[in-house]
DRENTORKOL-3810 file (N, C-alpha, C; in nm, 4 decimals):
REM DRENTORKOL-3810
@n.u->-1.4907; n.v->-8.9979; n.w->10.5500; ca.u->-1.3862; ca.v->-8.9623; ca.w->10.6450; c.u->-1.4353; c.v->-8.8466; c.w->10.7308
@n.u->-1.4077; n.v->-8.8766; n.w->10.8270; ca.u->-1.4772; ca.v->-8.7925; ca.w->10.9179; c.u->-1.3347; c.v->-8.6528; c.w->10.9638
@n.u->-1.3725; n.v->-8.5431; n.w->10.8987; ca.u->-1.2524; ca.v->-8.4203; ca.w->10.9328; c.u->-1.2763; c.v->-8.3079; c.w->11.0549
@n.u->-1.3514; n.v->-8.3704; n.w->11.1719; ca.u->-1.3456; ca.v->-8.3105; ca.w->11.2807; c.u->-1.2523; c.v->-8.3278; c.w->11.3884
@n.u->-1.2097; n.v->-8.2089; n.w->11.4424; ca.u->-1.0859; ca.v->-8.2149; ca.w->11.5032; c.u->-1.0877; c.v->-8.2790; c.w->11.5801
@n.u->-0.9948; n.v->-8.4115; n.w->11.6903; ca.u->-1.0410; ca.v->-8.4663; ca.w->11.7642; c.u->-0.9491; c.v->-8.4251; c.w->11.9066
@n.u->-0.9659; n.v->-8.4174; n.w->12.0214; ca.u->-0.8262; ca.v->-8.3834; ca.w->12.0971; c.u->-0.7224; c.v->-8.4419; c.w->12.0832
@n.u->-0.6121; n.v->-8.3780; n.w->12.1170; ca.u->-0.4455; ca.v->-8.4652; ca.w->12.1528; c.u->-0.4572; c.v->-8.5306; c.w->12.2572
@n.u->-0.4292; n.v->-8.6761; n.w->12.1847; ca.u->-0.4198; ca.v->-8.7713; ca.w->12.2998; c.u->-0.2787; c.v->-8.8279; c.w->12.3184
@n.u->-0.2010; n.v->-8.8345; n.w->12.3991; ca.u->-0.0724; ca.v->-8.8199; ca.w->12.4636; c.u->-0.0635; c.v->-8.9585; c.w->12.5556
@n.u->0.0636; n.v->-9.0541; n.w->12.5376; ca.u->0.1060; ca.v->-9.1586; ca.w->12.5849; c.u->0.2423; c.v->-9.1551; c.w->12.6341
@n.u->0.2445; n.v->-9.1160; n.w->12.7844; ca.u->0.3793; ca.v->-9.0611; ca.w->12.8420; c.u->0.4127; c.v->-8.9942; c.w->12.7631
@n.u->0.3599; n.v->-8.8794; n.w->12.7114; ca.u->0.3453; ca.v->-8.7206; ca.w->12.7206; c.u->0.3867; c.v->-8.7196; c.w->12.5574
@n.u->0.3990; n.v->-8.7945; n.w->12.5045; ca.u->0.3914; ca.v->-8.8039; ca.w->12.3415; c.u->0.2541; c.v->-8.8156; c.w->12.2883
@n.u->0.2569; n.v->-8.7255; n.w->12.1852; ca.u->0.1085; ca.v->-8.7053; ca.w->12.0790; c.u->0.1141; c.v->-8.8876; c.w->12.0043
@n.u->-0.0524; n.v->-8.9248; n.w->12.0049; ca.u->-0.0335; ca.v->-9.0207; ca.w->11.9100; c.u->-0.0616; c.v->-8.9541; c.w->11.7700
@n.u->0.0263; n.v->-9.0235; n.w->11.6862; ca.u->-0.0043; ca.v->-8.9838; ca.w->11.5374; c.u->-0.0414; c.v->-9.0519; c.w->11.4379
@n.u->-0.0941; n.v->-9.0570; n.w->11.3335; ca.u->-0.1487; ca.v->-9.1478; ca.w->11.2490; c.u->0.0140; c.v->-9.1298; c.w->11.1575
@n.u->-0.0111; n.v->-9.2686; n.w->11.1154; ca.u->0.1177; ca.v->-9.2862; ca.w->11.0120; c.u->0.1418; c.v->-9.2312; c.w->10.8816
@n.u->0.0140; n.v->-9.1863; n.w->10.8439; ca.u->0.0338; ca.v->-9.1173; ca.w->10.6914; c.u->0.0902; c.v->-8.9092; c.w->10.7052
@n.u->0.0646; n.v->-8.9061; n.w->10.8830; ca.u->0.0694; ca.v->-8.7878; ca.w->10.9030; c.u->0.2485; c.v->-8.7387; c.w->10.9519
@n.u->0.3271; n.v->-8.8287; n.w->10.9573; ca.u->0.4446; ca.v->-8.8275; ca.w->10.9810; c.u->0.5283; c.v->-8.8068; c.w->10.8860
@n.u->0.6576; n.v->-8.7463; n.w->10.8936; ca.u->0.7440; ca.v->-8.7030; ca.w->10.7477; c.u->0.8023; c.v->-8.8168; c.w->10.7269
@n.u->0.8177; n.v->-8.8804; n.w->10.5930; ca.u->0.8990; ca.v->-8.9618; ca.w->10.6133; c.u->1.0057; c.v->-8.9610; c.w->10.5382
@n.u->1.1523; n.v->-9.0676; n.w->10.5892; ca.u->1.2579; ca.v->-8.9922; ca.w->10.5101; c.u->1.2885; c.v->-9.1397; c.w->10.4649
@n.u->1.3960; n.v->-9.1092; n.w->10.3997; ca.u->1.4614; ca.v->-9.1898; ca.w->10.3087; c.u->1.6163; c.v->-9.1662; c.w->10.2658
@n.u->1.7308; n.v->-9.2643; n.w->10.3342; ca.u->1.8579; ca.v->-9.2406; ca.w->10.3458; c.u->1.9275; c.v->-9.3728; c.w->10.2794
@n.u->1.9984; n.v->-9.3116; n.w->10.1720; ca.u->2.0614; ca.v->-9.4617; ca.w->10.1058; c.u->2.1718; c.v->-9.4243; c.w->10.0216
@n.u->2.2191; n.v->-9.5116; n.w->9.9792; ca.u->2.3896; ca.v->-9.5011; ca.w->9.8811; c.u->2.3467; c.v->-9.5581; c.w->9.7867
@n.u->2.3315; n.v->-9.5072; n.w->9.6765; ca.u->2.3527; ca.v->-9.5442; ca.w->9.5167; c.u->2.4640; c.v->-9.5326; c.w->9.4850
@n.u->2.5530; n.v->-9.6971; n.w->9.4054; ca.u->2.6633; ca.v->-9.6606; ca.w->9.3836; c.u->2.6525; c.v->-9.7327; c.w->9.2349
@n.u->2.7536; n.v->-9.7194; n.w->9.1413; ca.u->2.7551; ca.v->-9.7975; ca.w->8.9880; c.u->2.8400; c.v->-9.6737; c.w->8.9373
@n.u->2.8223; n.v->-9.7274; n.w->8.7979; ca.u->2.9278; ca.v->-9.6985; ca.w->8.7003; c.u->2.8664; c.v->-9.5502; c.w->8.6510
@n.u->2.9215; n.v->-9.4588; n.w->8.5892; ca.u->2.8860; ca.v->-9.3115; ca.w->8.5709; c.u->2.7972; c.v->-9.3471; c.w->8.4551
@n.u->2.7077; n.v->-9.2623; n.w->8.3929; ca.u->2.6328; ca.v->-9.2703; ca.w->8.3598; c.u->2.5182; c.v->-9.3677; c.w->8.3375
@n.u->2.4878; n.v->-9.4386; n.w->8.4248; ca.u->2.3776; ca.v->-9.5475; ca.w->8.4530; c.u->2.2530; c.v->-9.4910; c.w->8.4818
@n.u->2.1961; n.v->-9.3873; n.w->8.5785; ca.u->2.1160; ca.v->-9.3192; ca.w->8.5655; c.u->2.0585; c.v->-9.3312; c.w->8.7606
@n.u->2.2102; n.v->-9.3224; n.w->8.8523; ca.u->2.1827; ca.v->-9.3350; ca.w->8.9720; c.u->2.1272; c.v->-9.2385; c.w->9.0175
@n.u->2.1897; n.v->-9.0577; n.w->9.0022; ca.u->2.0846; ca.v->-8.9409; ca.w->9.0204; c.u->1.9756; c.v->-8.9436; c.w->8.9756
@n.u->1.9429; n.v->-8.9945; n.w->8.8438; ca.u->1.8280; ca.v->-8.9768; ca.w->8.7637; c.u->1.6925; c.v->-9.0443; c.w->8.8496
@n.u->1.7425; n.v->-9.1909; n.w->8.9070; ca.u->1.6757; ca.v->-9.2500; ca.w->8.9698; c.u->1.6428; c.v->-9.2164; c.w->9.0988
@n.u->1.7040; n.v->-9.1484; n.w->9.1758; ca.u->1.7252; ca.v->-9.0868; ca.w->9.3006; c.u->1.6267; c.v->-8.9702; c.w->9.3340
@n.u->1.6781; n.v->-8.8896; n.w->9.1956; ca.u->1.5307; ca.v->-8.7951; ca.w->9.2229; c.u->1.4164; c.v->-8.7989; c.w->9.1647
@n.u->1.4024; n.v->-8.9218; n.w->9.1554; ca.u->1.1962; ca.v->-8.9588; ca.w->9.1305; c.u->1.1685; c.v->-8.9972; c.w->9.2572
@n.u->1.2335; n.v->-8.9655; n.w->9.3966; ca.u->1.2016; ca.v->-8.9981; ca.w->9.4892; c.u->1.1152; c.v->-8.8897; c.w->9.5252
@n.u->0.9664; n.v->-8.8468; n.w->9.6266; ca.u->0.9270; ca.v->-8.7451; ca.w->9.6712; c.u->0.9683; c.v->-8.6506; c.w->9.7675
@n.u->0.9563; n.v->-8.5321; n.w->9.7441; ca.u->0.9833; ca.v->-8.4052; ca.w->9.8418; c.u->1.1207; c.v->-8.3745; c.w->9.7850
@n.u->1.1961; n.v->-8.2974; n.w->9.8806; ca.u->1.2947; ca.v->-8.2562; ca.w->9.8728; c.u->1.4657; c.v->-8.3464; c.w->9.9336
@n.u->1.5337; n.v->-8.3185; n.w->9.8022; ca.u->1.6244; ca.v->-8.3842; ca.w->9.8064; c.u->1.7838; c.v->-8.3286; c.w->9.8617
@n.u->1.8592; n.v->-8.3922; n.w->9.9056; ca.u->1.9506; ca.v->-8.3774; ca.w->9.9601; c.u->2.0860; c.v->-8.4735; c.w->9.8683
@n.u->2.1943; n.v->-8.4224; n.w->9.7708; ca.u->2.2473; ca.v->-8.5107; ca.w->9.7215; c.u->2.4395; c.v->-8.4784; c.w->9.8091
@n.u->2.4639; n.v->-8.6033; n.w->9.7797; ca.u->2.6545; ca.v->-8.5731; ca.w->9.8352; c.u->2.6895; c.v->-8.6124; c.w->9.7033
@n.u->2.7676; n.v->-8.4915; n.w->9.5980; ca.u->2.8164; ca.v->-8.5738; ca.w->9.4323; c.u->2.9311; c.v->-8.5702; c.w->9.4978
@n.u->3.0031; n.v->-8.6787; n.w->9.3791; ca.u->3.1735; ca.v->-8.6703; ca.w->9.4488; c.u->3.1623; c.v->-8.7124; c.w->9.3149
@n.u->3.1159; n.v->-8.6677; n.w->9.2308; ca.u->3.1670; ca.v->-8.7060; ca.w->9.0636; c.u->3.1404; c.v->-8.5369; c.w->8.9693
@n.u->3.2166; n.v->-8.4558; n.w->8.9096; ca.u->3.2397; ca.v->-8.3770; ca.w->8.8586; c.u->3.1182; c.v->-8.3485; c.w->8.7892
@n.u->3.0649; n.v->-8.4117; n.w->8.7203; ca.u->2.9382; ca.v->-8.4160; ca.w->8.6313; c.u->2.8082; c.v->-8.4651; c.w->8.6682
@n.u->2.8702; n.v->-8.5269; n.w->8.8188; ca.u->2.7537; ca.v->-8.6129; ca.w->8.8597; c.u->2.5985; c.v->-8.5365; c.w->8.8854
@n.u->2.6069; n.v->-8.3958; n.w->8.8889; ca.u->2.4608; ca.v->-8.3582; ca.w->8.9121; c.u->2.4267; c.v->-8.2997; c.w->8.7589
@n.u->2.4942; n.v->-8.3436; n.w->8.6355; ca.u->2.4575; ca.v->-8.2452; ca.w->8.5544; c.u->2.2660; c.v->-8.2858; c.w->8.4923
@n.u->2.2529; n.v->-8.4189; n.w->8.5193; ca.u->2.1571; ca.v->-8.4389; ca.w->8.4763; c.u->2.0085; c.v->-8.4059; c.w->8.5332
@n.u->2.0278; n.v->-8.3470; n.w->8.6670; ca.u->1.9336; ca.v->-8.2842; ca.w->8.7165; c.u->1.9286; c.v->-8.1363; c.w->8.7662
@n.u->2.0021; n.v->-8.0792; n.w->8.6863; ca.u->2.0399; ca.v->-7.9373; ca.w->8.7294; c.u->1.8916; c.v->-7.8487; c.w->8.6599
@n.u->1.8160; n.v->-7.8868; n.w->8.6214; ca.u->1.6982; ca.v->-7.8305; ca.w->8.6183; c.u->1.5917; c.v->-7.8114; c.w->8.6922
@n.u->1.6439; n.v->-7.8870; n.w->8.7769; ca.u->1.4854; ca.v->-7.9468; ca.w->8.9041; c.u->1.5065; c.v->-7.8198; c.w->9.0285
@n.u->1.4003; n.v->-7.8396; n.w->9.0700; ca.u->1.4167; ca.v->-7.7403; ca.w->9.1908; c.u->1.3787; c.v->-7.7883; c.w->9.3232
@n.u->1.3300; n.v->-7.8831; n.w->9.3407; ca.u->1.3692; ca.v->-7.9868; ca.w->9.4514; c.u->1.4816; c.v->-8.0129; c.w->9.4518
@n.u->1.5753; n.v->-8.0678; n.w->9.4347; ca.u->1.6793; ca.v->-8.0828; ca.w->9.4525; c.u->1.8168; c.v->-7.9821; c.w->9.5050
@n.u->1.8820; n.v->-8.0191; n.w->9.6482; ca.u->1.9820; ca.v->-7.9634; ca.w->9.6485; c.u->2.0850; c.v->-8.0204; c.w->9.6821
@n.u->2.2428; n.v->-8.0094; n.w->9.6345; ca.u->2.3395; ca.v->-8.0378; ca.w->9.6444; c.u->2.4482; c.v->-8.0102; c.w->9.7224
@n.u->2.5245; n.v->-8.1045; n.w->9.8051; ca.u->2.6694; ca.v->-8.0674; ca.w->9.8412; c.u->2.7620; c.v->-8.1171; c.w->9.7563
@n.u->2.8147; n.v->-8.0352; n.w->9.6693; ca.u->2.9289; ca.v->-8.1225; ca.w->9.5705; c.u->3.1051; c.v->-8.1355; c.w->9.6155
@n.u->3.1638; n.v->-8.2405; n.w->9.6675; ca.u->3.2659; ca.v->-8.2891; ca.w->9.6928; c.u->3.3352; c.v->-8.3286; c.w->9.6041
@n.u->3.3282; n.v->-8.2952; n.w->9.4294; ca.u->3.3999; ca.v->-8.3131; ca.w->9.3810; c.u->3.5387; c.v->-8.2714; c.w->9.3464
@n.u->3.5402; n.v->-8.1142; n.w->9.3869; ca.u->3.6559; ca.v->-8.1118; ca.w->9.4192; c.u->3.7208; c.v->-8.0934; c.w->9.4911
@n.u->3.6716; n.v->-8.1270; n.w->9.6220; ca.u->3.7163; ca.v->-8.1226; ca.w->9.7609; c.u->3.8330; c.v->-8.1795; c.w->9.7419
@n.u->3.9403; n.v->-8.1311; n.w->9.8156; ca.u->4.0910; ca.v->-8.2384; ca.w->9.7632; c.u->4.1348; c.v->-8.2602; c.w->9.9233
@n.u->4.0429; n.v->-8.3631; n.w->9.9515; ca.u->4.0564; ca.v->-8.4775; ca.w->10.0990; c.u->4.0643; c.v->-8.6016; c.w->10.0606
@n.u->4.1180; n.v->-8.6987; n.w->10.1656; ca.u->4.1410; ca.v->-8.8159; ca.w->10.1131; c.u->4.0355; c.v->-8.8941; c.w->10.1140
@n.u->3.8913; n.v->-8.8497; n.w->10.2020; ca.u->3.7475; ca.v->-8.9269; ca.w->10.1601; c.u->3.7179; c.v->-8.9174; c.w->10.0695
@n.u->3.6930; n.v->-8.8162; n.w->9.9608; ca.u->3.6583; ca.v->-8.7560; ca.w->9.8754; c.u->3.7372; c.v->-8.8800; c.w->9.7507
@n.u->3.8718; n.v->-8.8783; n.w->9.7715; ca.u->3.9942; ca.v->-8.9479; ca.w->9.6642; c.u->3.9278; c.v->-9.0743; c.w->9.6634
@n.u->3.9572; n.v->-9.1201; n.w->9.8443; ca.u->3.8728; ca.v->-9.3073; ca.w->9.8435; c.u->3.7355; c.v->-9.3045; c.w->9.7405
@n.u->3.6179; n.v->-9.2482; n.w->9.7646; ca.u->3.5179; ca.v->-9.2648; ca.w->9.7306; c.u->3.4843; c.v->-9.2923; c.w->9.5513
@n.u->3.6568; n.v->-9.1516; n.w->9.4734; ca.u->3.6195; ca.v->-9.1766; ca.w->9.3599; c.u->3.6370; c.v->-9.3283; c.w->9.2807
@n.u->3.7698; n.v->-9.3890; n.w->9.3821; ca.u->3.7678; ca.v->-9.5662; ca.w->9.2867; c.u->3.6805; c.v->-9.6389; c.w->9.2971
@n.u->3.7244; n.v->-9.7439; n.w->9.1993; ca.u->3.5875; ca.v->-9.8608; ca.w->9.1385; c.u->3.5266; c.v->-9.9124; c.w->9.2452
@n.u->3.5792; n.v->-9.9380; n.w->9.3387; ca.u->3.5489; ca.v->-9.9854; ca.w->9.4525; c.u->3.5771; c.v->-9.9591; c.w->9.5905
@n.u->3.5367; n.v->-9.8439; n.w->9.6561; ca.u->3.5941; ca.v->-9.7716; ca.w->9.7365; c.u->3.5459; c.v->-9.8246; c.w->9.9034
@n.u->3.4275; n.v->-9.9031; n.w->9.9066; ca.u->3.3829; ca.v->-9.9425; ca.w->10.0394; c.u->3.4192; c.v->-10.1388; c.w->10.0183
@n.u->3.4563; n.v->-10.1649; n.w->9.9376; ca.u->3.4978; ca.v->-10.3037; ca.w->9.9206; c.u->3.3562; c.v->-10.4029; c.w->9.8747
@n.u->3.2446; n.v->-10.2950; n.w->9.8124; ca.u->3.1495; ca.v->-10.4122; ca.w->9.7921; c.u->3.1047; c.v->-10.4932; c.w->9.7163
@n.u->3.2234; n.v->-10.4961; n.w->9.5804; ca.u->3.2215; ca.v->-10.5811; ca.w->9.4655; c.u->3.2557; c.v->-10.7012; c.w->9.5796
@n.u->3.3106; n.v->-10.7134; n.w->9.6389; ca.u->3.3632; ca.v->-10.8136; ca.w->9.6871; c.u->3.2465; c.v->-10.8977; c.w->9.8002
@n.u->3.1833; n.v->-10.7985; n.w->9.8339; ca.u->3.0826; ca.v->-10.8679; ca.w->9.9193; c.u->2.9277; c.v->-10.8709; c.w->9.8289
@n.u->2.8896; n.v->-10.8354; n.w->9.7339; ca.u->2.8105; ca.v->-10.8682; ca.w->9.6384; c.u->2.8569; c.v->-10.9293; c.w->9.5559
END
């Protein structure tokens, strides 16, 4: 591999970049039954994490990590917060 600097080369005034050199993210909804292991699974993801709990206990299983940070809505007392805690709050038993 060749590690000499090469100039910025620019395509209507944007840098080209190689793809491994870009951040990449990762945005998704894990939903299931409480203790299944949806946080657990969530943060074996890399870098730094960003969680929304809306379950009381829901971060207890990673409260050791230090990647990880939290907004907890569990006891936010709004009515998103209320929808989100039932079995089925976006209707997708029904569409799975």
């Amino acid at each position: 591999m060749n590690d000499e600097v090469k100039p910025e080369i620019k395509i209507a005034g944007l840098p080209i970049q190689r793809a491994s050199a870009k951040a990449h993210r990762i945005s998704l909804l894990l939903w299931g039954d409480a203790g299944t292991g949806k946080t657990s699974l969530a943060c074996t993801a890399p870098g730094r994490k960003l969680l929304l709990n809306f379950d009381v206990d829901g971060d207890s299983s990673i409260a050791h990590r230090d990647d990880v940070d939290v907004i907890d809505f569990s006891s936010v007392g709004c009515g998103i917060t209320e929808k989100f805690k039932s079995s089925n709050p976006l209707g997708l038993k029904t569409v799975l």
